[in-house]
KOLPANU-315372 format. One line per 3 residues: number of its first residue (from 0); their letters; for each residue x, y, z of C-alpha. Coordinates in nm, 4 decimals, padded with zeros to 6 digits, m for minus. Each point is the difference from the previous one (the first is absolute). Layout:
residues N
NUM	a	X:Y:Z  ... $
//
This chain:
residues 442
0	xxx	m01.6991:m10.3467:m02.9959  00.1130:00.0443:m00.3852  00.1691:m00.3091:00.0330 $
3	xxx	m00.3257:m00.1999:00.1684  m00.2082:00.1682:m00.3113  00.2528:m00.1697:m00.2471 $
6	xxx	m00.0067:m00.3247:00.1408  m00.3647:00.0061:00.0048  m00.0142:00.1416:m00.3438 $
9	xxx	00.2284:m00.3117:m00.0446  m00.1985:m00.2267:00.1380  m00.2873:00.0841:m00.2122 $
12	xxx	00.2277:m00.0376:m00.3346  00.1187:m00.2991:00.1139  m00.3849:m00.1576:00.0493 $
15	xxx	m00.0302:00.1811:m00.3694  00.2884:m00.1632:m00.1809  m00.1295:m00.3555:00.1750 $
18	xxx	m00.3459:00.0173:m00.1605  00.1987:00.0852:m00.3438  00.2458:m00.3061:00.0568 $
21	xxx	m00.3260:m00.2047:00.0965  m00.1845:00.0814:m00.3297  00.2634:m00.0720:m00.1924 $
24	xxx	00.1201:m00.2754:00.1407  m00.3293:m00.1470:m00.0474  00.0005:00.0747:m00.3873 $
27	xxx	00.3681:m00.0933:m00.0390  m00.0929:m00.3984:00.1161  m00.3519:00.0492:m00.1164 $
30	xxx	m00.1244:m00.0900:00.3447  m00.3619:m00.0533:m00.0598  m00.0978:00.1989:00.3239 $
33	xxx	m00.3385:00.0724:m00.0596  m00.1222:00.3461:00.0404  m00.1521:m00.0535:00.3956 $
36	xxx	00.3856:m00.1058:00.0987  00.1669:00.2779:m00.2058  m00.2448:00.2707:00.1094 $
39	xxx	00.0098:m00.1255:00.3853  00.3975:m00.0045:00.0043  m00.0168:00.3621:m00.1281 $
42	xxx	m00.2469:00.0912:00.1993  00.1761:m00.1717:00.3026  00.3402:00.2353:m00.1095 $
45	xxx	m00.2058:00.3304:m00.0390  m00.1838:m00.0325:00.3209  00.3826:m00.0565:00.1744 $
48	xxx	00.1096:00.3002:m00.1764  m00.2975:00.2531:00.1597  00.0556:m00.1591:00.3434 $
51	xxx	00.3905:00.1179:m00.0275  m00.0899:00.3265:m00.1938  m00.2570:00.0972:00.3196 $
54	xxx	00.2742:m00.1282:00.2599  00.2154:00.2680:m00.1794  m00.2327:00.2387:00.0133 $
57	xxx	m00.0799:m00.0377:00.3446  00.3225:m00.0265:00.1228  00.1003:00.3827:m00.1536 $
60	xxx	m00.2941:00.1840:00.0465  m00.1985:m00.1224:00.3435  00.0280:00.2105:00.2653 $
63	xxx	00.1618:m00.2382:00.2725  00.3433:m00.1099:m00.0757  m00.0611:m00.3806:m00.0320 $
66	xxx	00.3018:m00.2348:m00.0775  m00.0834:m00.2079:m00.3082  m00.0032:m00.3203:00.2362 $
69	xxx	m00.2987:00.1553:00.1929  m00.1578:00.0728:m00.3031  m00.0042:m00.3192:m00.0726 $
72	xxx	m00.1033:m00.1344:00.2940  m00.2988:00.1956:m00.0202  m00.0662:m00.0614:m00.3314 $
75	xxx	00.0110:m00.3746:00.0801  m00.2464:00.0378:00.3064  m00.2542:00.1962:m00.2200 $
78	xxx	00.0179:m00.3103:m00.2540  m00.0399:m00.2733:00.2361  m00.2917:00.1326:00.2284 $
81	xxx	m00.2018:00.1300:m00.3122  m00.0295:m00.3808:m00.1176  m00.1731:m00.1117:00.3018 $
84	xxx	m00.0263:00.0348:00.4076  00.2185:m00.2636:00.1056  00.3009:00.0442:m00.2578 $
87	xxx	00.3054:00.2635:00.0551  00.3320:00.0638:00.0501  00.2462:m00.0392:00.2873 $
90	xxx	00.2535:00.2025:00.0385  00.2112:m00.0619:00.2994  m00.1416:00.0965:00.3011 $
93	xxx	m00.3414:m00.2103:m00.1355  00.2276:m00.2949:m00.0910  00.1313:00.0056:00.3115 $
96	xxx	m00.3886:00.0140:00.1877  m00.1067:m00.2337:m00.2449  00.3288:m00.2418:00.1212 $
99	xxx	m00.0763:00.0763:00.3672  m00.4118:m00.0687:m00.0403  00.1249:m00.3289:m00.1378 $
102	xxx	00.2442:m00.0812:00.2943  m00.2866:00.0995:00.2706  00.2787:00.2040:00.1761 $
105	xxx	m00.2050:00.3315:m00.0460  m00.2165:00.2495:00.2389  m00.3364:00.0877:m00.1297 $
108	xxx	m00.4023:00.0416:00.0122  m00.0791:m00.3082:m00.0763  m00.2554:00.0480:m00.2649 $
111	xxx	m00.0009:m00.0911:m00.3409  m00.0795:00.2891:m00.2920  m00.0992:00.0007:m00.3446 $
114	xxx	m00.1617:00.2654:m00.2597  m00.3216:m00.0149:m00.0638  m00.1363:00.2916:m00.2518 $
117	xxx	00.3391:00.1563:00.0481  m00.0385:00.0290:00.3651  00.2278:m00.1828:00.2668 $
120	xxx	m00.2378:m00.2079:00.1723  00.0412:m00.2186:00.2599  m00.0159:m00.3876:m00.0832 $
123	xxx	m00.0329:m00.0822:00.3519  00.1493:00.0484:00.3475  00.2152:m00.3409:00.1357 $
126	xxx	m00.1331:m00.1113:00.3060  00.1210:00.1012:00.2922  00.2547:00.2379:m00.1443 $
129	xxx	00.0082:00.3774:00.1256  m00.2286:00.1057:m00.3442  m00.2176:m00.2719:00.1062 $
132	xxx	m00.0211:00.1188:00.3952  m00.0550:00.3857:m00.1333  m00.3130:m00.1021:m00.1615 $
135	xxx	00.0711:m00.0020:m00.3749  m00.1753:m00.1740:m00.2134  m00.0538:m00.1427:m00.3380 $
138	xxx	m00.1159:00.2638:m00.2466  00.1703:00.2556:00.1624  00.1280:00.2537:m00.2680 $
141	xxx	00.3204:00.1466:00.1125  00.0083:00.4305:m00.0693  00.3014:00.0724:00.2156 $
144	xxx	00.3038:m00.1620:00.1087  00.1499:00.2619:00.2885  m00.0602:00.3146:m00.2157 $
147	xxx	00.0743:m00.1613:m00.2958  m00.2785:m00.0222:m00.2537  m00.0460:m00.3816:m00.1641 $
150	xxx	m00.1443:00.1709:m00.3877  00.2247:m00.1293:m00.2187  00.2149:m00.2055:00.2139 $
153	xxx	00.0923:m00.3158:m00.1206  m00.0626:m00.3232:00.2475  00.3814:m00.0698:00.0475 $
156	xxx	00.0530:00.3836:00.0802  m00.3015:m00.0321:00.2856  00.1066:m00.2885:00.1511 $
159	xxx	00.3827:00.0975:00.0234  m00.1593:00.2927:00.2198  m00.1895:m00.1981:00.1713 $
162	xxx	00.2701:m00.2342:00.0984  00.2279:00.1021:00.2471  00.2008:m00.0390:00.3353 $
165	xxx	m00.2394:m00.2304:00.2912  m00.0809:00.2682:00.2418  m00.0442:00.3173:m00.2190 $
168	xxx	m00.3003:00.1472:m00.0389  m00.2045:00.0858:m00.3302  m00.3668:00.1848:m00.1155 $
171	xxx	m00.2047:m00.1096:m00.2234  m00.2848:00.1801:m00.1125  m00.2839:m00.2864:m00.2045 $
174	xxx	m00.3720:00.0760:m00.1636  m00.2332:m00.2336:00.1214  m00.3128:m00.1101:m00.1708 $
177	xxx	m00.2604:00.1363:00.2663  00.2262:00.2175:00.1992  m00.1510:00.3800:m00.0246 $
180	xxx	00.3905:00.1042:00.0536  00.3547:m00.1200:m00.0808  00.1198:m00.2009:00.2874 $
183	xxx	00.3448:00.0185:00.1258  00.2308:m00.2697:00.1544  00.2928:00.0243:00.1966 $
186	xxx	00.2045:m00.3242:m00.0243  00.3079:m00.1347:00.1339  00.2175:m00.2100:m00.2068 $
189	xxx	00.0978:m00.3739:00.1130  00.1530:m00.2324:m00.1571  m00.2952:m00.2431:m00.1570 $
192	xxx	m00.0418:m00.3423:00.1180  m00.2637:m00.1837:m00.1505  m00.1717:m00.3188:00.1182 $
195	xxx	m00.1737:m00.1246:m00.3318  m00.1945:m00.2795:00.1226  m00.2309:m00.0617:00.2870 $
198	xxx	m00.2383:m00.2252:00.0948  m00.3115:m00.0076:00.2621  m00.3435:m00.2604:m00.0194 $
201	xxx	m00.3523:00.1236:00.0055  m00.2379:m00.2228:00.2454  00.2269:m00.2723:m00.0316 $
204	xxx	m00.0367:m00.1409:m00.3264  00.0680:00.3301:m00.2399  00.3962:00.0493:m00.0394 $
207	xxx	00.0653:00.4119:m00.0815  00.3233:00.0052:m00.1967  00.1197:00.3736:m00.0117 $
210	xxx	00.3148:00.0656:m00.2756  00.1255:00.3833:00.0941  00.2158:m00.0676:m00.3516 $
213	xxx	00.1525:m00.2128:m00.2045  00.3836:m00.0390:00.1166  00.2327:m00.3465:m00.0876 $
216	xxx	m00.1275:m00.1895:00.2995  m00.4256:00.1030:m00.0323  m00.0823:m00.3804:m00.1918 $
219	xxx	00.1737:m00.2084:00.2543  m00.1205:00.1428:00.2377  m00.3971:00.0343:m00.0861 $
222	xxx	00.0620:m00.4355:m00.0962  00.1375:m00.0482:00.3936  m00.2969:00.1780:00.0833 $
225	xxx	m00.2847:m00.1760:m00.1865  00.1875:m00.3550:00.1096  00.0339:00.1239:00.3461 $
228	xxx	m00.4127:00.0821:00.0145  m00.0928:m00.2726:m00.2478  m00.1338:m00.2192:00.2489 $
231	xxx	m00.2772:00.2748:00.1411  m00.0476:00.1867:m00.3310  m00.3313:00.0080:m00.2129 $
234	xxx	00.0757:00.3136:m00.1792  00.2958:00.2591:m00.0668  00.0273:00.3636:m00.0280 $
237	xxx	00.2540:00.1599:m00.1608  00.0343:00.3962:00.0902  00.2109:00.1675:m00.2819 $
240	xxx	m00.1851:00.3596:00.1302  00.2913:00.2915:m00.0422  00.2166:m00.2668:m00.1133 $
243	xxx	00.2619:00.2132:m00.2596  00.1321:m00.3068:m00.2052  00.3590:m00.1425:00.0393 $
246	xxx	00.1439:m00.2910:m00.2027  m00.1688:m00.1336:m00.2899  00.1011:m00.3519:00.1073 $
249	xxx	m00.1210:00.0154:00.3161  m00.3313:00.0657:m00.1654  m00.0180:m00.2727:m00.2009 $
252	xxx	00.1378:m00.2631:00.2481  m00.2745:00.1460:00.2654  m00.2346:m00.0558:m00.2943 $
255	xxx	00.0876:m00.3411:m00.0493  m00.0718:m00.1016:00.3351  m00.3574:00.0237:m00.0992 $
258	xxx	m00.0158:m00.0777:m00.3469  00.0665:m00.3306:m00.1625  m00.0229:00.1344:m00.3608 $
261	xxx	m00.0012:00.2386:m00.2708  00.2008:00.3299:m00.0672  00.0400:00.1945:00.3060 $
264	xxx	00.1253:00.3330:m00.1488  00.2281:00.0799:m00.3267  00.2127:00.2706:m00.1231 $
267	xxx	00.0157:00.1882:m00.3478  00.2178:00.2681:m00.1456  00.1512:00.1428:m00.3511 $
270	xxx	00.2349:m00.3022:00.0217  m00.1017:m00.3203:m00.0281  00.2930:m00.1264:00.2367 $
273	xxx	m00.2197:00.2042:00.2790  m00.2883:m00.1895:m00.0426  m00.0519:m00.2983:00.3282 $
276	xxx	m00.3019:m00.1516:00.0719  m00.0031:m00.1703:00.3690  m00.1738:m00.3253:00.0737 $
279	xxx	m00.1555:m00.1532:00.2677  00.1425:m00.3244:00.0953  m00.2315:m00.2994:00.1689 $
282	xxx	00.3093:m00.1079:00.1954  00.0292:00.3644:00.2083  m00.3759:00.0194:00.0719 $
285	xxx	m00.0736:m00.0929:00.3674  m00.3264:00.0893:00.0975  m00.3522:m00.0122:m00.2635 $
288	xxx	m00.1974:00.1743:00.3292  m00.2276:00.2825:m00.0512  00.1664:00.3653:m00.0425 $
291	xxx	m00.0883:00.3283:m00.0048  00.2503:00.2823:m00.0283  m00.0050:00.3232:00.1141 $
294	xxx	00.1115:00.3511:m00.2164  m00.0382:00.3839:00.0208  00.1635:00.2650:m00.1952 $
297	xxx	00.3439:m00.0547:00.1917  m00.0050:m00.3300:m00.1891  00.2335:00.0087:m00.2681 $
300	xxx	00.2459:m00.2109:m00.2658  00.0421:m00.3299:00.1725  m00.3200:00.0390:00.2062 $
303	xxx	m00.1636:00.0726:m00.3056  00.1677:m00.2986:m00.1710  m00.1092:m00.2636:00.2557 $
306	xxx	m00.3545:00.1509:00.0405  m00.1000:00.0274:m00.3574  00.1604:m00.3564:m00.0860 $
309	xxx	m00.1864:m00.1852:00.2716  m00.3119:00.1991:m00.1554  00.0021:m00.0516:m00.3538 $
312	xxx	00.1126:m00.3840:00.0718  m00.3195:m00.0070:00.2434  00.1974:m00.1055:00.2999 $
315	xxx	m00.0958:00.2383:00.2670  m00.2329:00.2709:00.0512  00.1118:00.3453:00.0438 $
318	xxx	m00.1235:00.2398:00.1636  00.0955:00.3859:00.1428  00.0597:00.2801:m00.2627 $
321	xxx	00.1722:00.0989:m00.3460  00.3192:m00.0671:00.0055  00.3441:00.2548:m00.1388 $
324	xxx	m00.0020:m00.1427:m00.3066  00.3962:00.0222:m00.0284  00.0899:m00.3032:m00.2518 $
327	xxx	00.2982:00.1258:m00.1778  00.3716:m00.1652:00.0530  00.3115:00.2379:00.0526 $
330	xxx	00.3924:m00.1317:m00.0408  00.2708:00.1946:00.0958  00.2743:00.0507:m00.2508 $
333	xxx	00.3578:00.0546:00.0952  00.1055:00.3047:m00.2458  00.3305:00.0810:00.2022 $
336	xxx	00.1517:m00.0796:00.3812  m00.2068:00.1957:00.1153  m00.3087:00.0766:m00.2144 $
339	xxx	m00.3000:m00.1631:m00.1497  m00.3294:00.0034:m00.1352  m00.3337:m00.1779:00.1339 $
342	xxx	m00.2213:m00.0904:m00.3264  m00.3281:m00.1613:m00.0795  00.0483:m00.2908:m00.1672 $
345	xxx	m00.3643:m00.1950:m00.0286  m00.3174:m00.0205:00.2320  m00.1544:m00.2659:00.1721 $
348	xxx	m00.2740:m00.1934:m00.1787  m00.2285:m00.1694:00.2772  m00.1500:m00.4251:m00.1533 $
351	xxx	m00.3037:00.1959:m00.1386  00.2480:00.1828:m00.2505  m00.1275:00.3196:00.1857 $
354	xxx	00.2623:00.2752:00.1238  00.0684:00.1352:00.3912  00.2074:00.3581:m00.1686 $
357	xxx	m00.3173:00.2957:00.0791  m00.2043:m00.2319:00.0304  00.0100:m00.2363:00.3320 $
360	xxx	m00.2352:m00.2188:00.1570  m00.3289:m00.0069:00.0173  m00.1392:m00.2093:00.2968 $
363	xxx	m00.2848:m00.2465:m00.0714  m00.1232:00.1400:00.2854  00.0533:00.3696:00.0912 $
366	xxx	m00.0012:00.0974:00.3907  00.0734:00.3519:00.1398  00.2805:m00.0033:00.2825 $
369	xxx	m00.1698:00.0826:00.3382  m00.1628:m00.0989:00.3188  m00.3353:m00.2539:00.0111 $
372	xxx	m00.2867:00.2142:00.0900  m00.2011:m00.1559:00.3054  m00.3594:00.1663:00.0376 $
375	xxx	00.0387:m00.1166:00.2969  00.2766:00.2781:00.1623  m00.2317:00.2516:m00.2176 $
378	xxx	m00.0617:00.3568:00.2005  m00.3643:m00.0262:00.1018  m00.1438:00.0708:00.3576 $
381	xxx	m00.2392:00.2338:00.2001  00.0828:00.3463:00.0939  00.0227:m00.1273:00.3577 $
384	xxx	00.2356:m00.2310:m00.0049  00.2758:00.2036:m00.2241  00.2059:00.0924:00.2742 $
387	xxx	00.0668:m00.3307:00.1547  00.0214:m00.1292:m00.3625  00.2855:00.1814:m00.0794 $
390	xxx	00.1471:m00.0040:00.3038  00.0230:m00.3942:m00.0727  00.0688:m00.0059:m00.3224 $
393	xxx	00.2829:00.2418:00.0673  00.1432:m00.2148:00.2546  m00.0439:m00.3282:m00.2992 $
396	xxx	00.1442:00.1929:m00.2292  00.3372:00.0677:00.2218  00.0098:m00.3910:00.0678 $
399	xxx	m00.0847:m00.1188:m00.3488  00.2121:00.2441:m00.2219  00.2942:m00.2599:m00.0875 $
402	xxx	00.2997:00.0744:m00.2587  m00.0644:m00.2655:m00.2527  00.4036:m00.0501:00.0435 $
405	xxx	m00.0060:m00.0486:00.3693  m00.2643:m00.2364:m00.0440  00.2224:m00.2020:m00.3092 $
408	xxx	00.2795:00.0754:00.2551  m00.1318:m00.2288:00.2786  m00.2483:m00.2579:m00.1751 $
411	xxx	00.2618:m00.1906:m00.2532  m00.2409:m00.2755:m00.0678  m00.3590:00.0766:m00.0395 $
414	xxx	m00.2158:00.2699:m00.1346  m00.2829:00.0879:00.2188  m00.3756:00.0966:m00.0948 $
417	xxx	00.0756:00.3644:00.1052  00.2601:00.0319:m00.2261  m00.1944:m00.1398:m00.3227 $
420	xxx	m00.2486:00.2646:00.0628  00.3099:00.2271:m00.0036  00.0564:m00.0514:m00.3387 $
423	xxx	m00.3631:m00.1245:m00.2328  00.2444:m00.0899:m00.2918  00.1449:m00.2797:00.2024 $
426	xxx	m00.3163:m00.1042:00.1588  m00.1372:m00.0390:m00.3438  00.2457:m00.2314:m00.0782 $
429	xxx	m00.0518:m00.2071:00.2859  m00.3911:m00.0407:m00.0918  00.0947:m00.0683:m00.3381 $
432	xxx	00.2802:m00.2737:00.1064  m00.3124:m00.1386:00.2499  m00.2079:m00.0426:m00.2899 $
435	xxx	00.2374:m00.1348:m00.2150  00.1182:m00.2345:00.2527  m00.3887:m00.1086:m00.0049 $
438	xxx	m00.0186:m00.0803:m00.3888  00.3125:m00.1819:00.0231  m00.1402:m00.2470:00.2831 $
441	x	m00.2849:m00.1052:m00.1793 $
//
């Protein structure tokens, strides 16, 4: 340890005698410098010198025998997730998750997380995945992970426990906004195969594009679908609800197919090489038919990039609930084989100039998620028939309770009037599309 103290000790000298040979070198060329660029280089020097003289101490006092690597390590974690919630650092095992996430090859939930007041929340659950058939949903603040508590756990270190072998099991314990208690899952891993895009038609003339997320193939595929239907369509809705994001490309291209010009979304950071601004192009837009798009609070990054664009350039209407608001952009920086850092580097800017980061979308017109209300199904009869009513409405209720999945399972091409009143957001669409559909015709 005598020896680590002197090589600290050093270490510090060392910084010492380079702010001398600085100063001096400065006055020996008569470097005019300027007192903001001398002061921030010593500043810069000093600030290097308490980091090492803390790792010292640190390293011969704490009570756990920690290697000066781990130290490090740890040091470098603290630094990276106290600038925001999406940067940190990756040591091996999260290189290697991030690698494998990236490859697809990978067993998991299949819902997307992010922090949100320095809580793991759920983003949203992927359709059809095994979070997704437990019943999570977005909002969802994550307490537990097995008996693992989530305060203070950075995103990469959640979702590397999260991840895991198809066929294990795992508990999570989420906070719901409404629920009295904490409400536990018990989930078993799969490996997570998404299909992004979907499409059904709505009495014929109404084409429902659904986009789970925004993957390499999401804009060629929504353009086959609007040529396939463009004979029969009067109106398009796009569904982006518990949509996490994806490629940035995608959601320009996917915003292109709508709009013929302007700025669709652009990028700023410290450096000035960061900063892209993304047009719309005439020659990629294929369809000028009414739109309205569909968000929640599962909506997030690329959904939020396509929905506010097609707002503030008064394309579409949209309609649903605030969005994430997650508009920052993350690289990954190789600092060894095996290690690297994921860092901030600018935020999304949506044509308006406005930001996404904390803030999200607002909808131009805001619509709870739930069922249509019909008066008509309200409780309300005599005394003397309430046995035989709900005797019959028992026996309805066996024959009309339908998964919404079974019922996507077996009808690929239509949505019926049974399921609209399933879900008022998407029914409110439809009257909106109607309408529009109307103006557009005279």
């Amino acid at each position: 340890m005598k020896n680590t103290k002197m090589m600290i000790v050093g270490f510090v000298s060392a910084l010492s005698i380079s702010i001398a040979l600085s100063s001096s070198l400065l006055a020996k060329n008569n470097v005019p410098a300027g007192p903001t660029e001398a002061s921030g280089e010593a500043l810069r020097l000093q600030s290097l010198a308490k980091y090492t003289k803390v790792l010292g101490i640190v390293e011969m006092y704490n009570v756990d025998n920690l290697s000066i690597d781990q130290l490090v390590d740890k040091s470098l974690q603290g630094m990276l997730s106290n600038l925001d919630a999406h940067s940190s650092f990756l040591d091996k095992k999260s290189h290697e998750n991030l690698k494998s996430q990236t490859d697809g090859e990978f067993g998991g939930l299949g819902i997307t997380v992010g922090m949100r007041d320095n809580a793991l929340t759920v983003i949203a659950p992927i359709e059809g995945t095994p979070a997704d058939k437990a019943g999570m949903k977005a909002g969802d603040i994550i307490l537990k992970i097995n008996n693992q508590s989530t305060l203070s756990m950075t995103i990469d270190d959640a979702v590397g426990l999260m991840r895991g072998k198809p066929k294990t099991p795992i508990d999570l314990t989420v906070v719901r906004k409404g629920a009295v208690d904490p409400i536990k899952f018990h989930i078993i891993r799969d490996i997570i195969t998404v299909e992004s895009v979907y499409t059904r038609t709505i009495e014929d003339s109404v084409l429902y594009i659904r986009v789970t997320s925004f993957d390499k193939k999401v804009s060629t595929d929504v353009k086959e679908a609007i040529k396939k239907h463009a004979a029969k369509s009067k109106g398009i809705i796009l569904d982006l609800r518990n949509n996490p994001g994806g490629l940035l490309d995608q959601a320009v291209e996917l915003t292109d197919l709508f709009v013929d010009e302007g700025t669709i979304v652009s990028q700023k950071g410290r450096n000035k090489a960061d900063d892209i601004a993304y047009k719309a192009t005439k020659s990629a837009t294929i369809t000028d038919l009414p739109l309205v798009v569909l968000v929640n609070e599962g909506s997030a990054s690329a959904s939020e990039i396509v929905s506010g664009a097609i707002q503030d350039l008064k394309r579409g209407v949209i309609v649903g609930e605030k969005t994430f608001g997650k508009g920052s952009v993350q690289i990954v920086m190789p600092i060894s084989e095996t290690e690297a850092i994921k860092l901030t580097v600018a935020r999304y800017y949506l044509p308006s100039g406005r930001t996404i980061q904390a803030v999200g979308v607002t909808p131009d017109i805001v619509v709870a998620s739930g069922e249509v209300k019909n008066h008509e199904k309200q409780f309300n009869i005599k005394e003397s028939d309430l046995k035989k009513h709900l005797e019959g409405q028992l026996e309805k209720t066996t024959h009309d309770m339908i998964d919404v999945t079974e019922v996507n399972a077996t009808n690929k091409t239509t949505i019926t009037a049974d399921q609209l009143d399933k879900d008022i957001q998407l029914k409110e669409g439809v009257d909106i599309i109607k309408a529009l559909i109307i103006v557009k015709g005279k």
